[in-house]
C-alpha positions in Angstrom: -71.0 -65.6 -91.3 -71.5 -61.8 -91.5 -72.0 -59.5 -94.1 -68.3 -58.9 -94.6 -67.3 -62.2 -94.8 -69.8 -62.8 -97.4 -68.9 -60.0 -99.4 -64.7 -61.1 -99.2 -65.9 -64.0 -100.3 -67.5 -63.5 -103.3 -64.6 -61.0 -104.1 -62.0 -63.9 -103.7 -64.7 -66.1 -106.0 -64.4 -63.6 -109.0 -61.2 -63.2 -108.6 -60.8 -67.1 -109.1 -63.2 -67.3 -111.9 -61.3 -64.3 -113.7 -58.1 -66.2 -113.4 -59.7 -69.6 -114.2 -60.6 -67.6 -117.2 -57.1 -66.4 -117.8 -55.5 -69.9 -117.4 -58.1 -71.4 -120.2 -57.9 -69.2 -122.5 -53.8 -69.1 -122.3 -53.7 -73.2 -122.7 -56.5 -72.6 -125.8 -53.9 -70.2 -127.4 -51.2 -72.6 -126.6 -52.3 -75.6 -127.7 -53.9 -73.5 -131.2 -50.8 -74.9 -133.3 -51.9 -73.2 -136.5 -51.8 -70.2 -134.6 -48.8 -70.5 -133.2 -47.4 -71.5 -136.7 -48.9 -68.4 -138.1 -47.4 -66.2 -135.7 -43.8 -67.6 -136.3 -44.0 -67.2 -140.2 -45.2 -63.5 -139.6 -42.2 -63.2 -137.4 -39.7 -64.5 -139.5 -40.8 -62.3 -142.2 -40.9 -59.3 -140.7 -36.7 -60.1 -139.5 -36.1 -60.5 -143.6 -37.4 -57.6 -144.4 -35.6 -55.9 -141.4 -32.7 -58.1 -142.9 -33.3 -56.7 -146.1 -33.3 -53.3 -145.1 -30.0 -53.1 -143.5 -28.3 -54.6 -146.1 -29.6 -52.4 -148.6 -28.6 -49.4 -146.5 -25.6 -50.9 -145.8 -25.4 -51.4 -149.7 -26.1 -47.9 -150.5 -23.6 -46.2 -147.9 -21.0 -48.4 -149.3 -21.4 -49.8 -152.4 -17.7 -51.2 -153.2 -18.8 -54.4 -150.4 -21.8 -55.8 -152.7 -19.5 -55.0 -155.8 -16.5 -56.9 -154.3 -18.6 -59.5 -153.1 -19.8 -60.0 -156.9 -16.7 -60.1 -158.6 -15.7 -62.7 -155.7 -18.9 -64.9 -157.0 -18.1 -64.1 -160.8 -14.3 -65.1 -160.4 -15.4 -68.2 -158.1 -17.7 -69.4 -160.7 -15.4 -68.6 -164.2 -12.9 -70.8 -162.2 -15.4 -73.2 -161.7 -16.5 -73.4 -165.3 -12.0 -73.6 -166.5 -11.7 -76.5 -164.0 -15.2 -78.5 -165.5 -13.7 -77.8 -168.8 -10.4 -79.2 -168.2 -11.7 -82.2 -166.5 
């Protein structure tokens, strides 16, 4: 074996090693279920808050929706209380 071959391969060695590496530290993160648990509760918050935020712009471009929607709820519920007291 010459000097070449040698040299390719101790290249093709670290490369192996580096994604060895790669592979065991991906299966660590994977099978890391707190982590992964973590990682979904950040996530969902940040998409209420995103959530949030459009609906309160939405709110404050046009704010007969949220007041329609209200007196929906209000009516809704007045009915509700009529029909309990009937019953």
């Amino acid at each position: 074996m010459n000097q070449q071959d040698t040299e390719q391969l101790r290249g093709e060695i670290e490369r192996t090693r580096a994604e060895l590496g790669a592979t065991v530290e991906a299966l660590s993160h994977k099978a890391d279920v707190k982590a992964q648990a973590r990682a979904k509760a950040e996530q969902v918050k940040v998409q209420a808050r995103e959530k949030a935020e459009l609906a309160r712009s939405q709110a404050q471009q046009n704010p007969a929706v949220p007041l329609a929607a209200g007196i929906g709820v209000a009516i809704v519920a007045l009915w509700m209380i009529r029909r309990r007291r009937r019953s």
